[in-house]
C-alpha positions in Angstrom: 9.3 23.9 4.2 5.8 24.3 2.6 6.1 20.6 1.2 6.4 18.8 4.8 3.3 20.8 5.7 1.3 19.2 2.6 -1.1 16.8 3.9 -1.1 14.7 0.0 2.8 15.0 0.3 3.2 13.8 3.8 3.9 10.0 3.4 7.0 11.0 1.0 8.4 12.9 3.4 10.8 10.2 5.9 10.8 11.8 9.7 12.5 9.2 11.7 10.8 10.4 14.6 7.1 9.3 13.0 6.2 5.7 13.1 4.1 3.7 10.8 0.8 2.2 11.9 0.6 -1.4 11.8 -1.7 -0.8 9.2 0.4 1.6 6.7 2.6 -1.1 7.0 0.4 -3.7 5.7 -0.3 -1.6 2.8 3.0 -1.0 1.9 3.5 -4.5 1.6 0.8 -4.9 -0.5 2.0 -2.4 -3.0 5.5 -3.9 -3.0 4.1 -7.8 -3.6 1.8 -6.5 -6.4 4.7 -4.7 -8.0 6.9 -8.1 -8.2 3.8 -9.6 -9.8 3.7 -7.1 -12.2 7.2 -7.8 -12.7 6.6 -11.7 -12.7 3.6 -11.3 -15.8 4.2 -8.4 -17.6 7.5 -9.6 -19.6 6.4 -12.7 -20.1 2.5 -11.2 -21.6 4.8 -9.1 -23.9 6.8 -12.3 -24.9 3.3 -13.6 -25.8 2.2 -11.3 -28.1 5.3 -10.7 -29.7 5.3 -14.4 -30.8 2.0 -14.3 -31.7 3.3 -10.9 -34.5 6.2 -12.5 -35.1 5.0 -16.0 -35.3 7.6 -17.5 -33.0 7.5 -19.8 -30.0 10.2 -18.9 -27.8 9.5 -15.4 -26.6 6.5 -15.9 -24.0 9.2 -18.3 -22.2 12.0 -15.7 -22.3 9.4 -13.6 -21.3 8.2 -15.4 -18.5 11.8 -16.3 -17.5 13.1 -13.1 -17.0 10.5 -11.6 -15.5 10.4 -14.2 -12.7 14.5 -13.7 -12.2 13.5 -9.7 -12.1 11.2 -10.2 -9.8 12.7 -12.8 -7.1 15.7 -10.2 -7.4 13.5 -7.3 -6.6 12.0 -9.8 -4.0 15.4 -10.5 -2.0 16.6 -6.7 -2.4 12.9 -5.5 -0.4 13.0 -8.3 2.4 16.5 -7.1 3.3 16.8 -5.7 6.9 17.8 -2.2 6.9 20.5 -0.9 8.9 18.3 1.7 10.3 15.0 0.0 11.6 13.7 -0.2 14.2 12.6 -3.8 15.2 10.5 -3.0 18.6 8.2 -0.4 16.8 5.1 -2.6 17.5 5.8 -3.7 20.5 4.6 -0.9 22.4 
C-alpha cells in the first residue's frame, strides 16, 4: 500500500517485525505521562473558572477530583503488560 511507504505515516503503521529504539520508546512515554497530566489539571482548571462565572466553591474540587480518578485509570490501563510484547527487545 502507498501509505506503509509514507515516511510521515510510518510510525502509525504497527509491523511486528520492526522494533522500537530505546529511544522511541522513551518518547512514547513521555507523550503518554504528559497526556495523564493533562488529564490530571485540565478538569479541575475548568472546575476553577466555572466557579469563578458561577460564583461557587465546589467545582475546582470536583474538577480536580475527577480528573485525578481519569487519570490514575488511564495510568493503570497504559502500564498493563500486553499479551503480545516482547520483553527481551533490548537485550540484544
Amino acid at each position: 500500500m502507498w501509505i506503509e511507504s509514507c515516511e510521515a505515516v510510518r510510525p502509525l503503521v504497527k509491523d511486528p517485525s520492526q522494533q522500537s529504539s530505546p529511544i522511541g520508546v522513551a518518547f512514547e512515554w513521555v507523550g503518554r505521562i504528559l497526556a495523564v497530566v493533562i488529564e490530571m489539571v485540565v478538569p479541575g482548571l475548568l472546575g476553577q473558572q466555572l466557579d469563578r462565572h458561577l460564583g461557587t466553591r465546589f467545582l475546582v474540587l470536583i474538577g480536580f477530583g475527577g480528573g485525578i480518578s481519569l487519570a490514575l485509570w488511564h495510568l493503570i490501563i497504559m502500564t498493563r503488560p500486553r499479551p503480545d510484547s516482547d520483553k527481551s527487545r533490548f537485550d540484544k
